[in-house]
N, C-alpha and C positions, 0 to 999 in steps of 0.2 A: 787269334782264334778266341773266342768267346766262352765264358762257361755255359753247357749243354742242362736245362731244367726240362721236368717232367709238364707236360700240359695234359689238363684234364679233358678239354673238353674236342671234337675236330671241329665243332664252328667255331673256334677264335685261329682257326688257320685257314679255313678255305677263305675270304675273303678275297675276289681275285679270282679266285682258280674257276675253270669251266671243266675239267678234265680230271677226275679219279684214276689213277692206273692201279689197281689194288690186287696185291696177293692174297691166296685163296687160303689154305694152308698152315695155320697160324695165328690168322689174322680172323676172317670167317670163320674157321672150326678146329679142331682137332685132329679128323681123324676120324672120332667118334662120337662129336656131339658138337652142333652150331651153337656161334655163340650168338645170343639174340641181339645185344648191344652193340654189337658189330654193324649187325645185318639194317638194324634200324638207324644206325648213322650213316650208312651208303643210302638206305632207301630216303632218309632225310634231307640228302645232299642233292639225292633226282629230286625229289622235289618242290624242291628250290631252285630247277633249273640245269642242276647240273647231269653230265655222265658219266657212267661209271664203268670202266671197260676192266673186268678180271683179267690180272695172266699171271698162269699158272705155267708151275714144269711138270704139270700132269701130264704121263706121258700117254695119256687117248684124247681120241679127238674133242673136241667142244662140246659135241651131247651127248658123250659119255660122262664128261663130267658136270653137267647138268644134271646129267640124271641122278647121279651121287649128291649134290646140293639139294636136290629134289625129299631123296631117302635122309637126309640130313636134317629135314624140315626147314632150308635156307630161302625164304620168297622169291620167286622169279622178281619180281619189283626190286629186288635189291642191286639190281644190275642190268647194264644195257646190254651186254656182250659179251663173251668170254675168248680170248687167246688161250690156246694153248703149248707147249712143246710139241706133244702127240701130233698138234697141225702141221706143223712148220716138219716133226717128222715125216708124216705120210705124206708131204708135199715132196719130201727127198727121195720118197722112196717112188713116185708115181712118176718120178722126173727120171728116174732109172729103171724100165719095164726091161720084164725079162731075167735082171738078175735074179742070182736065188741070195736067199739071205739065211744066214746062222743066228736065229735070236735068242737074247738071253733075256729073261722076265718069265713072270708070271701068267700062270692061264687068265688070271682077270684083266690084263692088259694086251688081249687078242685083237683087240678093234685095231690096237696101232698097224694094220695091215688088211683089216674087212675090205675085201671086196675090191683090191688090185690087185695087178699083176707083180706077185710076190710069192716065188716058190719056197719054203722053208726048208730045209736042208741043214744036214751036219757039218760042222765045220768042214773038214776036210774037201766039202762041194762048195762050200760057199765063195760069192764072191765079196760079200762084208757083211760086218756084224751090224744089226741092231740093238741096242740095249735099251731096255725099259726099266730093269730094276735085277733084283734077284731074286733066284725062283723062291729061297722062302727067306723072306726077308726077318720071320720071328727068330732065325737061330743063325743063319749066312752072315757073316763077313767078307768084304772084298777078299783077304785072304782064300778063302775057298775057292777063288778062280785065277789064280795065278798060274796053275799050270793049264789050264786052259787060255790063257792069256798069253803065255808063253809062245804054246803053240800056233794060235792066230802073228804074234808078231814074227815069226819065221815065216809065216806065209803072207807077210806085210798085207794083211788085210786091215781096210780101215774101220774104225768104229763108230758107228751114229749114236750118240748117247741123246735121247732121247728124253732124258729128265737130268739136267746141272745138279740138282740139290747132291750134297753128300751125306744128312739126315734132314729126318723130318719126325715130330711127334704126334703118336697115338696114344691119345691119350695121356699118361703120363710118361710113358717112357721114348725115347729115340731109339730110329729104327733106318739101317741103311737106303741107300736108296742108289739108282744107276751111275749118279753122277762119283761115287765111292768108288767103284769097280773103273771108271773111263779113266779116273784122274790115278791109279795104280797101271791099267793099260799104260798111259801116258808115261810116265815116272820109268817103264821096263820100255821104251825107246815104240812103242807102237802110236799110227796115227789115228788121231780122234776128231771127230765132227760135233762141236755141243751144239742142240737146239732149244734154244729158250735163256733163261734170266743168268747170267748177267750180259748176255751176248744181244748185238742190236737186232736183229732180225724180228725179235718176238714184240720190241718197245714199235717197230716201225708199222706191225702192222698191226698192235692197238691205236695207233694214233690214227691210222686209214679209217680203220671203223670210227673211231672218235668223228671224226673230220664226216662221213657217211652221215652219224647218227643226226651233227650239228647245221650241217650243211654248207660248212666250210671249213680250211685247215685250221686247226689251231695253234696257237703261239705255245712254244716248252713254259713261257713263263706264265703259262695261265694250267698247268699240269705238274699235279701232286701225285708223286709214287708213293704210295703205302704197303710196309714188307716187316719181316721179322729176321730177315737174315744180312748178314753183313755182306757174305762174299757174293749173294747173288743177287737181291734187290738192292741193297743201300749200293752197291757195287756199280750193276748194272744201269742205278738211276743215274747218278755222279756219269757215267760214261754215254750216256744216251743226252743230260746235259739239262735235267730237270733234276726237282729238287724230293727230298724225302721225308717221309713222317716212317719215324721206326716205333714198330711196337714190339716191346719188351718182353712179354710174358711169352714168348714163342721159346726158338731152340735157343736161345741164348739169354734164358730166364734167371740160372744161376750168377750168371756174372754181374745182374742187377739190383740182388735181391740186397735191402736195404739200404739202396742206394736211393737218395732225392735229387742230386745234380750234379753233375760231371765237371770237372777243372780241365781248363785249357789238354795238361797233358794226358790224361786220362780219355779225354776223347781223342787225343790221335792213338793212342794205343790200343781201343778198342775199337775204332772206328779207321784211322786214318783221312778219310774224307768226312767231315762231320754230317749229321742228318741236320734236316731243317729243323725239327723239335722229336722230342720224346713222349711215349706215351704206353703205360704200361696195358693198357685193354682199350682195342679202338670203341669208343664211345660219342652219341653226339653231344 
């Protein structure tokens, strides 16, 4: 294993690549403000040729989180497509009519159920949980739902976790997210469904559109995932069998700061599977 250095720029890595698989979350924005140098190195790379297929663990559909890129000031131009979890969720839920479901999330994550067959119901009626997040994610701790989590695992009801991530930052601070609350379900003996990053389902079907946008399939070895989290993109890339550009300044900004380049051991302790290169702000 090699030592891991910081690269400034993304054209001295895409050489080769046809294929951006790029997180949203981190990487694009905060939360609460896009980052422009981002946005102008995926629109640089379309147009040069290449595409660029977001996936995110946002847990709504695709144009809701457009729309939020939209109010973000993030150019349509900066990307061909977007995956999301939210899809891959309401595709689970559309594939099971009729059930009722007990959700746990936020009123701003209602789409993940717009306009199917999806009764909402108290635990005690349902027949699984949806998760999208926690209802107030400024002050909730997975803690707060433990005995509510309890309760569902006596009633061996399953849980669709809806968004992997276990944080994400706004701004400057970190702020739980669904995949917090699924991975404590899990841990007290209850069973869990993730949809989205680091699991293959969400890699499979930006490569479809990839493959749509191109006009035929493309090779993993011509497709760069770019992400800021270890356990679900660097994770998910490594397991899907393409390689990774990690960017640093996301949730795992602390463990870099003052850092210029990683020793052999150091990247498997932080990393375990190493990324293809380092990069503290994606830039072209």
């Amino acid at each position: 294993m090699t030592t891991l250095q910081f690269v400034e720029r993304l054209h001295d890595l895409v050489g080769g690549v046809d294929v951006l698989l790029s997180d949203i979350w981190g990487v694009v924005h905060n939360g609460l403000v896009a980052f422009p140098e981002a946005c102008d190195a995926l629109k640089n790379f379309r147009d040069q040729g290449g595409t660029v297929i977001l996936i995110t663990n946002a847990p709504r559909p695709a144009d809701s989180v457009q729309r939020q890129l939209r109010k973000l000031h993030v150019p349509d131009e900066t990307y061909d497509a977007i995956v999301s979890s939210g899809d891959l969720t309401r595709n689970f839920i559309a594939d099971h009519p009729g059930r009722k479901i007990h959700w746990i999330g936020p009123d701003r994550d209602s789409s993940i159920h717009r306009g199917l067959d999806a009764e909402i119901v108290a635990l005690e009626a349902a027949d699984y949980i949806i998760c999208t997040g926690l209802f107030d994610d400024e002050t909730e701790t997975a803690e707060n739902y433990r005995g509510m989590l309890l309760k569902a695992r006596e009633r061996k009801l399953p849980l669709i976790c809806a968004n992997p991530d276990i944080v994400v930052e706004r701004g400057d601070r970190l702020i739980y997210c669904a995949g917090a609350i699924a991975e404590l379900y899990r841990e007290l003996g209850g069973e869990v469904i993730f949809y989205g990053k680091p699991h293959r389902p969400i890699y499979e079907r930006a490569m479809a559109l990839a493959a749509e946008r191109r006009g035929q399939a493309v090779p993993l070895a011509c497709v760069l995932a770019i992400g800021d989290s270890v356990r679900t993109d660097l994770a998910g890339a490594h397991g899907f069998g393409i390689d990774c550009l990690f960017v640093t300044r996301g949730i795992h900004s602390e463990e870099f700061e003052g850092i210029d380049q990683l020793d052999p051991a150091s990247v498997r302790e932080l990393f375990g599977h190493p990324p293809k290169a380092l990069m503290r702000d994606l830039r072209w």
